[in-house]
C-alpha positions in Angstrom: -35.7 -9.0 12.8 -37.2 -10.4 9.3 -35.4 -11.8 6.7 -36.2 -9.4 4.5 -35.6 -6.3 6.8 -31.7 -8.0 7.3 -31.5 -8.1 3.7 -32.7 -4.6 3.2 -29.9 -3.5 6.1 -27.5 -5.6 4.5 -28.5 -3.9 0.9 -27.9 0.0 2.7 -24.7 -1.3 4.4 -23.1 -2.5 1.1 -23.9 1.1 -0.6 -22.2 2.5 2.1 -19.2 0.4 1.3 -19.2 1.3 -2.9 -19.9 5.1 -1.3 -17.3 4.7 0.7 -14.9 3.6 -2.7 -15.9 6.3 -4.5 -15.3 8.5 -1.9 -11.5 7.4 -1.2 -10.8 7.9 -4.9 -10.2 11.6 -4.4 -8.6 13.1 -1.7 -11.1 16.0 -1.5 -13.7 13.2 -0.3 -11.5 10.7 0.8 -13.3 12.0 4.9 -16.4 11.3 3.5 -15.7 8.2 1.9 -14.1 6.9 5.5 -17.3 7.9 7.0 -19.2 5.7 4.5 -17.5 3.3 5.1 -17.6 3.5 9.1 -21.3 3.9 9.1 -21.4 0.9 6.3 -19.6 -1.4 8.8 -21.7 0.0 11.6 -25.2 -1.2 10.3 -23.4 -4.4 9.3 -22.3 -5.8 12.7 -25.3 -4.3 14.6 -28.1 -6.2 12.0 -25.9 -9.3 12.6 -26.3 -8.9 16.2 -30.2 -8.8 15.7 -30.2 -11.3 13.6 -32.4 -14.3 14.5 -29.5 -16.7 14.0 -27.5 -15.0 16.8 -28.2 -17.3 20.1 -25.8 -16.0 22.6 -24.0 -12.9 22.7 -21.0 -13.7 25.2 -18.3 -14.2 23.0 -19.6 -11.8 20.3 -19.2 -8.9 23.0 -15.7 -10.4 24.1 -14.8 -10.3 20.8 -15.7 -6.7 19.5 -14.7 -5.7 23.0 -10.7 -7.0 22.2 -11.3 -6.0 18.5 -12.4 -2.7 19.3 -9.7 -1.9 22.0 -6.4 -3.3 19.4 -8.2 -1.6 16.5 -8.4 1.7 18.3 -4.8 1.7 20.3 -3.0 1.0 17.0 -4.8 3.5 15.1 -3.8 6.1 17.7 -0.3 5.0 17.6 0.3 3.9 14.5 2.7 6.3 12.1 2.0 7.4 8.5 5.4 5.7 7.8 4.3 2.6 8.9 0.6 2.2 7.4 1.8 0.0 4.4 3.1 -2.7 7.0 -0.3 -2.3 9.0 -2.5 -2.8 6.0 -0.2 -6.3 5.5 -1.0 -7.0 9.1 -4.7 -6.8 9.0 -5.0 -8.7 5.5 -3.0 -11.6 7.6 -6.3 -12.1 10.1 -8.9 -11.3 7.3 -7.0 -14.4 5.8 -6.8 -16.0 8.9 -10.3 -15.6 9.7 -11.5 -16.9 6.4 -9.2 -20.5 7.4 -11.2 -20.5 10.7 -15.3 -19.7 9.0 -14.1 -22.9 6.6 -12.7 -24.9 9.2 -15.6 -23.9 11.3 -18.0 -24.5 8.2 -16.8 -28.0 7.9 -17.3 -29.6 11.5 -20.7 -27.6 12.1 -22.3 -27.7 8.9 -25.6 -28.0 10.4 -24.9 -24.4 11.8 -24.5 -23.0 8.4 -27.6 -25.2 6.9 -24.7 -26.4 4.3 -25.7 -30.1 5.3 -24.2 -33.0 8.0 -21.2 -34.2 9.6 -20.0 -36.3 6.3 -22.9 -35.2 4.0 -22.1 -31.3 2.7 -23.3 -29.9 -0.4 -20.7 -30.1 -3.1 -20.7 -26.6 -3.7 -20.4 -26.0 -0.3 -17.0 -27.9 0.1 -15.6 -26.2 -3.1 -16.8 -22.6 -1.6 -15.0 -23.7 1.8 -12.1 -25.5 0.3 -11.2 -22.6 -2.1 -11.8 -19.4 1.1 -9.6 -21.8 3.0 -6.6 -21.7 0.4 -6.9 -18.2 -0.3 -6.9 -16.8 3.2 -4.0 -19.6 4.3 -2.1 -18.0 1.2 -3.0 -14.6 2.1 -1.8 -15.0 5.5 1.6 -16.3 5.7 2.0 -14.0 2.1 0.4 -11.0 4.4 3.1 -11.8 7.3 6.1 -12.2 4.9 5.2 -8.4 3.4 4.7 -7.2 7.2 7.8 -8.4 8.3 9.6 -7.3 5.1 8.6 -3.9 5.2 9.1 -3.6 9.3 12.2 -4.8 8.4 11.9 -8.0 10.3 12.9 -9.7 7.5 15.3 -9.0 4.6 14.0 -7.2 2.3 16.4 -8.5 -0.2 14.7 -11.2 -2.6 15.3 -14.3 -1.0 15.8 -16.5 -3.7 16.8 -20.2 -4.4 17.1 -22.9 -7.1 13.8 -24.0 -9.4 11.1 -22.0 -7.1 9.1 -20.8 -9.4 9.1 -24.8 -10.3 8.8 -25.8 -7.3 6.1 -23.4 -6.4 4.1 -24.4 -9.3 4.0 -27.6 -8.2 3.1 -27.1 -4.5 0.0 -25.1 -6.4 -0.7 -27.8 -8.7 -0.9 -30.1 -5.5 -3.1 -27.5 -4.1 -5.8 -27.5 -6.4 -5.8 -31.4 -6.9 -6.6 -31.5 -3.5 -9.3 -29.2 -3.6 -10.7 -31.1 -6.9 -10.4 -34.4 -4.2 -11.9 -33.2 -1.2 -14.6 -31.8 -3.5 -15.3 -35.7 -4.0 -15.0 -37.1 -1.2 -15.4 -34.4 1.6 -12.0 -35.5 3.7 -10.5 -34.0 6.4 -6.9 -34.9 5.9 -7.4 -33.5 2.4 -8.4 -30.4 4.1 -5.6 -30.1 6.2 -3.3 -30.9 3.4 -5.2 -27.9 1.3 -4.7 -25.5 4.0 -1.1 -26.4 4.9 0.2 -26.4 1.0 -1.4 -22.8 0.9 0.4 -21.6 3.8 3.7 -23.1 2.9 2.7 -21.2 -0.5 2.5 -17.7 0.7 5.6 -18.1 2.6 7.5 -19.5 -0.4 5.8 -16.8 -3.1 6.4 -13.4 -1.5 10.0 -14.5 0.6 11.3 -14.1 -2.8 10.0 -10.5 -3.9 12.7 -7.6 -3.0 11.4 -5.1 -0.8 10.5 -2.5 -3.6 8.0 -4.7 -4.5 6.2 -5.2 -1.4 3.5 -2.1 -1.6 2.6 -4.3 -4.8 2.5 -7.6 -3.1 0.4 -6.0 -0.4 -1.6 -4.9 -2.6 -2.3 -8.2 -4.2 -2.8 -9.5 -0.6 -5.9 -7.3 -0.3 -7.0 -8.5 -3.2 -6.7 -12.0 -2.5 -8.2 -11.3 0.9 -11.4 -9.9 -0.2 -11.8 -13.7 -2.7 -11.4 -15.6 0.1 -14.0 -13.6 1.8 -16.9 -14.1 -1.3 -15.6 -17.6 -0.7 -16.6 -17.6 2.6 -20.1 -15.6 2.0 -21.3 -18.2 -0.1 -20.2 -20.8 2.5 -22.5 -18.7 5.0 -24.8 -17.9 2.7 -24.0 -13.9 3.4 -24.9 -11.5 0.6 -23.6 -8.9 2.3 -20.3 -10.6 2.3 -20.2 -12.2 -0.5 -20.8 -8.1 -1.9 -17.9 -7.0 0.3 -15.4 -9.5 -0.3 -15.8 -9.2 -4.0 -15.4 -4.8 -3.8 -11.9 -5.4 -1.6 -11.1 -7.7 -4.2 -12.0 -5.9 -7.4 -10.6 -2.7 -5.7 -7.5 -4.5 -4.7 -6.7 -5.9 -8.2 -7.2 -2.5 -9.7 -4.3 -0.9 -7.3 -2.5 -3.2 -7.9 -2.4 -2.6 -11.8 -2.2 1.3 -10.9 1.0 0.8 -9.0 2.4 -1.8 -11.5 1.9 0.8 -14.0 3.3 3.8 -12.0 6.7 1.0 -12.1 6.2 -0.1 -15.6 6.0 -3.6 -14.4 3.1 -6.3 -14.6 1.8 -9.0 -11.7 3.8 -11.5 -13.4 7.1 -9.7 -13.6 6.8 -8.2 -9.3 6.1 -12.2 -8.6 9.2 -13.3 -10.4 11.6 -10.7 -10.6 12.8 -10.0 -7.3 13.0 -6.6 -7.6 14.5 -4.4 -4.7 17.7 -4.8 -2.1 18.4 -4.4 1.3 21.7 -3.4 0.8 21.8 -0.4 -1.4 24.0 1.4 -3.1 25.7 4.6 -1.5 26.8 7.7 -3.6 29.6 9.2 -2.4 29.7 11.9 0.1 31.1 14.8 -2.1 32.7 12.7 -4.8 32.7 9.1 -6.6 35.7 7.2 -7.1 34.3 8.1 -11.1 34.7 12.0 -10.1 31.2 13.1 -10.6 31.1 16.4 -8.5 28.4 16.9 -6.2 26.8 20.7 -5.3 26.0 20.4 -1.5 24.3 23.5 0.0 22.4 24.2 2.9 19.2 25.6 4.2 20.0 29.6 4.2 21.2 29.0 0.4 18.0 26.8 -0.7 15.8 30.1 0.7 17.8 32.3 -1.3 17.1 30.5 -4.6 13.4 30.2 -3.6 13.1 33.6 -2.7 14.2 34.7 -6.4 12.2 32.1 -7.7 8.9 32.8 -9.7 7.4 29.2 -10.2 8.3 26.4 -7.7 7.2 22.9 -7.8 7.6 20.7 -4.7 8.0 16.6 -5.3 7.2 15.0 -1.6 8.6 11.6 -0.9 8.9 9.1 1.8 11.5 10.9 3.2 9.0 14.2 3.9 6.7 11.3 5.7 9.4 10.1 8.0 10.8 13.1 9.4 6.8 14.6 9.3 8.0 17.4 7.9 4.6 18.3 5.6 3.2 20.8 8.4 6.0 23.2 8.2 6.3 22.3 4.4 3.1 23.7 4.3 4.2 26.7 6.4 7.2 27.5 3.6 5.6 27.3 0.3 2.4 29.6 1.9 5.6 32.3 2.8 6.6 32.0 -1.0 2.9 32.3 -1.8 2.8 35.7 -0.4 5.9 37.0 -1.9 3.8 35.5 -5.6 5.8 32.9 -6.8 3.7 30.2 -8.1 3.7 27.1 -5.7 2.2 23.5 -6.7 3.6 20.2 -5.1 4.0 16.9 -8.0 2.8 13.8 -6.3 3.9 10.1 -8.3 1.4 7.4 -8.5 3.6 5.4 -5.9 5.3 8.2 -3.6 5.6 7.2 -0.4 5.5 3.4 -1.3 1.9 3.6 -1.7 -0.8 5.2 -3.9 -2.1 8.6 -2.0 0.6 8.1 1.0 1.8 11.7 -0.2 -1.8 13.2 -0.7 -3.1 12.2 2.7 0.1 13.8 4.4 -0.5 17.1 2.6 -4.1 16.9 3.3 -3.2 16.5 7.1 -1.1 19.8 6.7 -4.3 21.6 5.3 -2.4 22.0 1.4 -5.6 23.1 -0.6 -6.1 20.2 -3.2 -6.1 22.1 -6.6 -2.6 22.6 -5.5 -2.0 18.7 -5.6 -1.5 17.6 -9.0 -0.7 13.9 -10.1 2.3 13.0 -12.7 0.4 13.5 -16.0 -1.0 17.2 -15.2 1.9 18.3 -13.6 5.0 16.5 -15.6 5.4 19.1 -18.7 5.8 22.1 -16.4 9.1 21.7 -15.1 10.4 22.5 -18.3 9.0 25.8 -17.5 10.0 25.8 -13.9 12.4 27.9 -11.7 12.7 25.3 -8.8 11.7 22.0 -8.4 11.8 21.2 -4.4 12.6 17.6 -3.9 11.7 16.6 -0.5 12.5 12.8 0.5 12.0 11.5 -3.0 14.6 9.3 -5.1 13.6 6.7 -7.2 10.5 8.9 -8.7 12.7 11.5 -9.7 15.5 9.1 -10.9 16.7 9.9 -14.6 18.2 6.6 -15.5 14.6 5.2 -15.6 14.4 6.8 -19.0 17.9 6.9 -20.0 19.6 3.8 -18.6 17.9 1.1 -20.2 20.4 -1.3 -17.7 18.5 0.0 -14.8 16.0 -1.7 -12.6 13.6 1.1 -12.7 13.9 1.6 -17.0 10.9 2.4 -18.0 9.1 3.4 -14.7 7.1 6.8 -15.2 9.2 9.4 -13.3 8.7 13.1 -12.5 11.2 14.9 -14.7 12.1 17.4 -12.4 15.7 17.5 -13.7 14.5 19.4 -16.5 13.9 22.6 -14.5 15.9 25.3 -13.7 17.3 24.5 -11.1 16.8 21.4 -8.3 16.9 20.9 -4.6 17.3 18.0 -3.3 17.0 17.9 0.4 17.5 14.4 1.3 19.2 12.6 4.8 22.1 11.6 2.7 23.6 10.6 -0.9 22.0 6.6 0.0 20.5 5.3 -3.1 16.4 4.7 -2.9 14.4 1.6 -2.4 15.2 0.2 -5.4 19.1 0.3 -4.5 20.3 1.9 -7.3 22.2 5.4 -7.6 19.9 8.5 -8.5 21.9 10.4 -11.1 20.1 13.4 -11.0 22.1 14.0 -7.5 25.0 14.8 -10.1 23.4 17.1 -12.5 24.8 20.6 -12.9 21.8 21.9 -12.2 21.1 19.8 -8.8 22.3 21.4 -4.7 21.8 18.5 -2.3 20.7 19.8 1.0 21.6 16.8 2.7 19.7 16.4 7.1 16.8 16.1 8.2 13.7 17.3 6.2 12.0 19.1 9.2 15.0 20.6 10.2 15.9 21.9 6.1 12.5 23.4 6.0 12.7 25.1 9.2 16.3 26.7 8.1 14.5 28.0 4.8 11.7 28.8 7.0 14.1 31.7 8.8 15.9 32.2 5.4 12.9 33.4 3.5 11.8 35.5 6.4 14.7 37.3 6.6 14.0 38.6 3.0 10.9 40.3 4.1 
């Protein structure tokens, strides 16, 4: 295969992967986009395989063999709840991988045509030295969020005396190695590089509360996708180079959408420490402060629908863990056909991550003009008979407007307090991620249906059909 013909390949594939982009922005095309990016990643390998500088194909095929078989068990396994956790475990090895290329890179440069044993291009040890750090960082960072939000780890912000100081310096350190080794091309300077930036990513994220994490992984991604363009221009990979810098612009930009949906910057997730592990529980009927709390059930919550003309549903994590979307789906279609007016109110980081809600109700076949974000959908609860909260809490948390002592003051939240009248079906009267009380659940115009969201929807289910 020529040089230019690769290059040509290599030019298609990376459309594919911009396609791709633009296709995951909506969730209308978000099937398209995936294939996009499937048949990007496709032409990829298979004109790297053909590629004249490919000798031997032994470990290649052991490799995508493995690859393939991990890639494809977890994806058949693997639960909506859990995706945020997986997408932290894959940026580890993309970071990983990029330590290994610069490693790699440095004691074969003649493989690379980056120079000799002792003699590499300047740039070449800058490009090497820098996709090393990142993808160290981005690993044990990537790890830290995994185990965090498995709930290997506390997610309570693990935080000590002067480590913002102390971090600062272990970066300073960092990058005067990287300025050395740029000079004089050593390998115990490489080493050093490598292990300050793994120490690093431990020592960054270890600190950020759980709440945070969808942020930090976030970041991750983006961090991942540098170290890759660092790597491209090591290997002298357009294609790469292309690739690495679209996960990374993409991955920035989340990460400013979701610090927006929270009203909080970069600066403030990395040194706030945001979130507990240990949250606060409301009361099970009543606080020692004697806030009453309306508890009703599933037969009761049908009876309110079924008199209602206009209901909007707010999904939240909750919906996702007990899978409860498919006969969510089912209920609202029954109110449908009685005419009342059914829309569902998704929040920029429902679910923990942006479009965790939309994919769900896209799996349960909800048409998407029924699927409206915070801004298009926030003025008409005013208007509303119901709002149905489903597994939400901090999105729908009033004190984020009113409390300016809260965590969450200032976050956007739906303001579904402001309709007629609100269910809350929720497991129990726990607090949300953030660990702080939701004091909506004590409105006057608030019934908590408190069990399992599948099981609420199934009793409203038999409630509304009774009616007909």
């Amino acid at each position: 295969m020529s040089a230019n013909f690769t290059a040509f390949l290599y030019l298609i594939s990376a459309v594919c992967f911009i396609m791709a982009l633009r296709g995951l922005s909506s969730a209308a095309t978000s099937r398209t986009g995936n294939i996009c990016g499937m048949a990007g990643m496709g032409i990829a390998i298979l004109t790297t395989l053909f590629s004249p500088i490919v000798s031997t194909y032994g470990l290649i095929c052991m490799a995508l063999t493995a690859g393939g078989f991990v890639g494809a068990t977890i994806a058949k396994n693997i639960k909506m709840t859990a995706l945020p956790q997986l997408v932290a475990g894959f940026h580890s090895l993309v970071g990983l991988a990029a330590v290994c290329v610069a490693f790699a890179a440095y004691f074969e440069p003649q493989a690379y045509g980056i120079g000799f044993p002792g003699k590499v291009k300047t740039l070449s040890l800058l490009e090497m030295s820098l996709g090393a750090m990142i993808g160290a960082l981005t690993f044990s960072g990537s790890l830290v969020a995994f185990g965090k939000l498995q709930g290997l780890i506390s997610s309570k912000p693990l935080i000590f005396s002067g480590q913002h100081i102390f971090n600062a310096f272990l970066g300073a350190v960092a990058l005067m190695g990287v300025l050395l080794f740029i000079l004089t091309g050593s390998l115990p300077l490489f080493y050093l590089i490598t292990i300050l930036a793994f120490a690093l990513g431990f020592l960054m994220i270890l600190p950020i509360g759980g709440a945070d994490m969808p942020v930090v992984v976030s970041m991750l991604n983006s961090y991942s996708g540098w170290a890759a363009v660092g790597i491209g221009f090591t290997l002298c990979n357009n294609l790469l180079i292309i690739t690495g810098a679209l996960v990374g612009a993409s991955g920035a930009i989340l990460s400013y959408i979701m610090c927006k949906g929270m009203n909080r910057s970069i600066l403030n997730v990395i040194l706030g420490g945001f979130g507990s592990d240990t949250p606060e529980i409301g009361s099970a009927l009543q606080d020692e402060q004697n806030r009453a709390v309306k508890v009703s059930n599933g037969e009761d919550a049908a009876f309110i629908l079924h008199n209602a003309r206009s209901v909007i549903i707010v999904p939240g994590y909750g919906m996702a863990v007990a899978q409860a979307q498919h006969v969510l789906r089912e209920m609202a279609d029954l109110l449908k056909t009685t005419g009342v007016n059914v829309r569902y109110a998704i929040h920029p980081v429902a679910g923990r991550m942006p479009g965790h809600m939309n994919v769900l109700l896209a799996e349960a076949n909800v048409p998407y003009e029924n699927v409206l974000e915070l801004d298009e959908i926030n003025s008409d609860f005013s208007t509303t008979d119901v709002a149905f909260v489903i597994g939400a809490n901090d999105i729908t948390n009033p004190a984020a407007k009113t409390d300016p002592s809260s965590a969450i003051y200032g976050m956007p939240v739906l303001d579904v307090g402001k309709s007629k009248i609100v269910l809350f079906v929720k497991r129990s009267l726990a607090s949300g991620y953030a660990g702080i009380d939701n004091e909506l659940f004590y409105h006057d115009n608030t019934f908590m249906v408190l069990g399992d969201a599948k099981k609420i929807c199934e009793d409203v289910m038999k409630g509304l059909k009774s009616f007909l």
